[in-house]
C-alpha positions in Angstrom: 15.2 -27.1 -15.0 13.8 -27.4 -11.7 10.6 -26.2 -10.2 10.3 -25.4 -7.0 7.0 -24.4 -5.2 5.7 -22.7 -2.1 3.0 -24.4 0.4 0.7 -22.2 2.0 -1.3 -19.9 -0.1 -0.6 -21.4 -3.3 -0.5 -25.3 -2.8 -3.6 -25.2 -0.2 -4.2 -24.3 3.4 -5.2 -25.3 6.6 -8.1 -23.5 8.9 -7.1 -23.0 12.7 -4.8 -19.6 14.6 -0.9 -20.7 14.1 1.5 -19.9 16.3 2.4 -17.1 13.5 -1.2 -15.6 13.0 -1.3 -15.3 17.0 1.8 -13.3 17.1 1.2 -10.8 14.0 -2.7 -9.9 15.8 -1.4 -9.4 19.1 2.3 -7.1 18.1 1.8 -3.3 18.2 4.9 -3.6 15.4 4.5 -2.4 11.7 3.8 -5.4 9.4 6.9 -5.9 7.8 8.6 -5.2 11.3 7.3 -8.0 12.6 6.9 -10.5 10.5 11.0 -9.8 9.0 11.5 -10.7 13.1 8.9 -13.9 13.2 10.7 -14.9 9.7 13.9 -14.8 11.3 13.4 -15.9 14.7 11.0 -18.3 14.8 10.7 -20.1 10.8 14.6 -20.8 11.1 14.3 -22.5 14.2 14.7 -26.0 14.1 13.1 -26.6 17.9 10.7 -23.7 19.4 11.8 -23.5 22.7 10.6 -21.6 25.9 13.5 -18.8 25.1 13.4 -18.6 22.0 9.7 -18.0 22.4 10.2 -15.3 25.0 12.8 -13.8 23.2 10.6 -13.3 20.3 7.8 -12.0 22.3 10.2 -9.5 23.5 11.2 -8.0 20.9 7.7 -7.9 19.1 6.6 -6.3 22.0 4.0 -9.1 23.1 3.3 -10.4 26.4 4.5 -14.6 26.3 1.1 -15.4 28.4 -0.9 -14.4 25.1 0.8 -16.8 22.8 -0.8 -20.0 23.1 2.0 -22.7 22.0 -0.5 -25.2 21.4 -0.7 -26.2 17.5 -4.2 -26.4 16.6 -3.9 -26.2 12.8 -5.9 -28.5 10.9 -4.0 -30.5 8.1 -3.6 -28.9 5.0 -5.8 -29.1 2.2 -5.1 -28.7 -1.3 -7.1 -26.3 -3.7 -9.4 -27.6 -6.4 -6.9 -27.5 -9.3 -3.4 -28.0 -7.2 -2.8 -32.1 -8.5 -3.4 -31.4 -11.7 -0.9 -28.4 -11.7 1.8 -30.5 -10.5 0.9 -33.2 -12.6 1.2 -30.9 -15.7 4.7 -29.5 -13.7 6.1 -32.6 -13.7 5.7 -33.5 -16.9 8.0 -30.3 -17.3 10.7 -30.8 -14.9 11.6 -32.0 -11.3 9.6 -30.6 -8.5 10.2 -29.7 -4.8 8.6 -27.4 -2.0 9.8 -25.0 -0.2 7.7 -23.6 2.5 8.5 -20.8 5.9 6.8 -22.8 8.3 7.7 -23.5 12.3 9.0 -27.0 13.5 5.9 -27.5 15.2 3.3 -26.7 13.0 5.2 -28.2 10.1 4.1 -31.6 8.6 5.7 -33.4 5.9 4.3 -36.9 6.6 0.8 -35.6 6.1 1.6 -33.5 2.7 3.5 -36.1 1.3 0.6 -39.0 0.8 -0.9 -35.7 -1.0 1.7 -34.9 -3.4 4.5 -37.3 -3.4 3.5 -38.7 -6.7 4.9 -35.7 -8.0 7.5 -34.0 -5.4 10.8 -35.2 -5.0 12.0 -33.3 -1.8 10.9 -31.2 1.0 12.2 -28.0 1.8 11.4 -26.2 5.2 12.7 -23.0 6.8 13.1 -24.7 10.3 15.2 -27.4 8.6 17.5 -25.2 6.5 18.0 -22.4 9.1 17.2 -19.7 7.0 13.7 -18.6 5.5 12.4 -16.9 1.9 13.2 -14.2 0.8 17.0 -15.1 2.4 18.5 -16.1 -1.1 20.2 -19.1 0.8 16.9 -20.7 0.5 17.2 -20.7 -3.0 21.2 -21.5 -3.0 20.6 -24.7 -0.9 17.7 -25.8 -3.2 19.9 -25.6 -6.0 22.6 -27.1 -4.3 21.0 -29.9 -3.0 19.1 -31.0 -6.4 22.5 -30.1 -8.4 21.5 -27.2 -11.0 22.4 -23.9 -11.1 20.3 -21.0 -9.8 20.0 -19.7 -13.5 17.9 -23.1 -13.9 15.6 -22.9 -11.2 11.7 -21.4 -11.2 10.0 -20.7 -8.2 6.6 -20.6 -8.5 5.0 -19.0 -5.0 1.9 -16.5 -4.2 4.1 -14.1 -2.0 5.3 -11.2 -3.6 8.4 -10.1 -1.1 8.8 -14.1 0.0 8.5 -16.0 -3.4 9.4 -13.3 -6.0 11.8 -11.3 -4.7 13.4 -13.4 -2.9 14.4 -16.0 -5.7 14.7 -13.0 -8.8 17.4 -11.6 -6.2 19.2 -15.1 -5.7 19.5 -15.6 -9.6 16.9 -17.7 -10.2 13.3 -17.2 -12.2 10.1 -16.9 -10.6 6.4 -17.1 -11.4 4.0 -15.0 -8.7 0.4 -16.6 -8.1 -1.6 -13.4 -8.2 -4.9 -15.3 -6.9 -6.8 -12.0 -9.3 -4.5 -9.5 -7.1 -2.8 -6.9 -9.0 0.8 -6.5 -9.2 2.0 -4.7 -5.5 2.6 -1.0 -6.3 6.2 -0.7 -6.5 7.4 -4.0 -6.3 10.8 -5.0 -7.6 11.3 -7.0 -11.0 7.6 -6.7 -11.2 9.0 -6.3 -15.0 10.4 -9.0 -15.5 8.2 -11.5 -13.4 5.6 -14.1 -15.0 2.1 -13.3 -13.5 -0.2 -16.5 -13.2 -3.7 -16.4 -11.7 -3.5 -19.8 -10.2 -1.0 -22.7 -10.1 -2.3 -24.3 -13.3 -1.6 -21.4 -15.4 1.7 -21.0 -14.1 1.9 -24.7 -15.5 0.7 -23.7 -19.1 3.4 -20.6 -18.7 5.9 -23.0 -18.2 4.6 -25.5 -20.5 4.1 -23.0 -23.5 8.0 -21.1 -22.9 9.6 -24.2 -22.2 8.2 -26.6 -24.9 6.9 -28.8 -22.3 10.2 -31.3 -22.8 11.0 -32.7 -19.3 14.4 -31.3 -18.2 
């Protein structure tokens, strides 16, 4: 088995306006619209350049002189109970991240003094070229830590990002509900593990799995 577990929202968070959060307030677009087109556009990229920026403010219908480019997100910080979930993970199976994030508001060398005790790899959108729910997320996970889809668990608190995504690539997931219900016609909400927070999708595991390292 391998676990593999989203950042933001269910790891921790930082405080500060991304270069995301900027774009979603100031597009006219539906929701989905736009962030399918920030997803696509901006988490795959591996440098945020001037074009790519005005291209992307193009097409989500934004004027480029609103957009500050200027990163001014604090570091993350982990919630309360987040070691002692992957402490409890690892004792389970190997365990990596994988986050949507942009180049320039990604940091790996600040979450890894958090977490490294217990993380093996680092998986980022802007690295792989291709973002959640795009089930070559999941694929080059796999890949790269040499198990079959079949064997890996995504734990993440995204519904359409973390759930769907990796049920639709094959492999299992667990959704961090955070108290939220289930969304209202979301797919394989049948056949998904519902966990409040990241330490009880460690006693799911745990309790299905026998807790035997894998």
């Amino acid at each position: 088995m391998l676990i593999s577990v989203d950042v933001g929202g269910t790891l921790g968070g930082g405080s500060g306006a991304t270069i995301t959060s900027r774009l979603l307030a100031e597009s006219p677009l539906e929701y989905a619209d736009k962030v399918s087109l920030i997803r696509n556009q901006l988490h795959t990229a591996r440098d945020v350049t001037s074009t790519l920026m005005a291209n992307l403010c193009r097409d989500l219908r934004v004027e480029p002189r609103m957009i500050s480019m200027e990163v001014s997100v604090s570091p993350i910080e982990l919630f309360d109970d987040s070691l002692e979930a992957l402490a409890r993970l690892r004792s389970i199976a190997r365990i990596v991240t994988v986050a949507n994030v942009t180049s320039l508001e990604s940091r790996p060398n600040e979450l890894a003094p958090l977490i490294g005790e217990y993380v093996d790899l680092y998986f980022r959108s802007c690295d792989l070229g291709f973002a959640k729910p795009d089930r070559r997320v999941f694929e080059a996970v796999a890949s790269a830590c040499g198990v079959s889809l079949g064997s890996l668990v995504h734990i993440g608190d995204d519904w359409g990002c973390d759930v769907e995504g990796a049920v639709d690539a094959g492999a299992r997931a667990i959704w961090i509900s955070w108290g939220r219900p289930t969304p209202v016609g979301g797919r394989h909400s049948g056949e998904v593990r519902v966990a409040a927070t990241l330490l009880e999708a460690a006693r799911i595991l745990r309790d299905e799995d026998g807790g035997a390292p894998r």
